[in-house]
N, C-alpha and C positions, 0 to 999 in steps of 0.2 A: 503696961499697955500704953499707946497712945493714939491719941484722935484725931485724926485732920479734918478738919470744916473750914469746905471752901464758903467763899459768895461771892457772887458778881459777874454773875453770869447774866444774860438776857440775850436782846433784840439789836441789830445792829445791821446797817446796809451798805453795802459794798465800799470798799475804801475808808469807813467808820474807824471807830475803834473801842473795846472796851478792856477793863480794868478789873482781873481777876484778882483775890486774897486768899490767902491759906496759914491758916493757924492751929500751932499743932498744940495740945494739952498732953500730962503725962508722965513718962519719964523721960529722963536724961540720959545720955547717950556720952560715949567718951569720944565719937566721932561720928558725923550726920550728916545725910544729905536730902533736901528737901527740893524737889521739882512736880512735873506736869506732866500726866498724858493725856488722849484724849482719846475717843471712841466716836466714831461714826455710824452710824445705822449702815448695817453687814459688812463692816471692817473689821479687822484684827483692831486692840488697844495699840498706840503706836505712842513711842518717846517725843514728847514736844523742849522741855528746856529742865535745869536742872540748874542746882548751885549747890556748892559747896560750904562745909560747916565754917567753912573759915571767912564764906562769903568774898573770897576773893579768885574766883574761879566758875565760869558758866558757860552752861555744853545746852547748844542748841542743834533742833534737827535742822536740815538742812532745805525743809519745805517753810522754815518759821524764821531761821536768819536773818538780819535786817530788818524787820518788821516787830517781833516780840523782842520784850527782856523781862528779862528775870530779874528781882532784885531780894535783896532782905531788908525788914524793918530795923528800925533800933530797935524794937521786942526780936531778939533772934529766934522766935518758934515760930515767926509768921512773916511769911516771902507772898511777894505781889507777882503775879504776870502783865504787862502791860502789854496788850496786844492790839498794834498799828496796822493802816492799809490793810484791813480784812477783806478777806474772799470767801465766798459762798464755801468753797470748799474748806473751810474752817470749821463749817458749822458742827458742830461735836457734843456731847458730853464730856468735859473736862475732868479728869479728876487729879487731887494732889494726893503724892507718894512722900513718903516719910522715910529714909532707911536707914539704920542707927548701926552699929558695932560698938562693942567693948574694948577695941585696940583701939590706941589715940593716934593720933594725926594720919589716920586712915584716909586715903584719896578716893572717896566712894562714886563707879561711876552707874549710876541706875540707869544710863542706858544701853550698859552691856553686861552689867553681870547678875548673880542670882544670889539673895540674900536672907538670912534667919528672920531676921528684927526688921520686918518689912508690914507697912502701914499704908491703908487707902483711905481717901476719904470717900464720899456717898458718891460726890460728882453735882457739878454744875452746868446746866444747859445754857450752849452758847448756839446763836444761831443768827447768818448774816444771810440779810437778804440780797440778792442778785439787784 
């Protein structure tokens, strides 16, 4: 099993910016990828940013582009969202994804396919004011 707990979520006003964490416990994976969605009050869950186990690869949606990134720690179980120029329409439940496979140098892309060894955390509430 494994556990993703984000933090760093809060209160932030247009053009702001805050500083999401996610750190996953557990087990280990022959090949991983750890990103972000997020959920709005009566929206579908929607793909925000993603990276690669190799940390050398990151898939952003294209409402978050130029304004978020994704990165990974030197702890590699725990990737930051850094998210700049926020808009109201940001304002979400956050949550981080975990998805793991047993084949190595797997190209896992979470925000298109559908997976066994798949991991949510709780979710962190983000919310920018107008």
């Amino acid at each position: 099993q494994v556990q993703p707990v984000e933090c760093g979520g809060g209160l932030a006003q247009a053009g702001g910016f805050l500083r999401l964490s996610c750190t996953a416990s557990g087990r280990t994976f022959n090949s991983y990828s750890m990103g972000w969605f997020r959920q709005a009050p009566g929206k579908l869950r929607e793909f925000v940013a993603a990276l690669n186990w190799r940390g050398n690869k990151t898939y952003y949606a294209d409402s978050v582009k130029g304004r978020f990134t994704i990165s990974r720690a030197k702890a590699e179980n725990t990737v930051h969202l850094q998210m700049n120029s926020l808009e109201p329409e940001d304002t979400a439940v956050y949550y981080c994804r975990v998805v793991g496979s047993e084949v190595p140098h797997l190209e896992i892309r979470m925000d298109k396919g559908v997976y066994d060894l798949d991991y949510w955390g709780q979710g962190t509430q983000v919310t920018v004011s107008s």
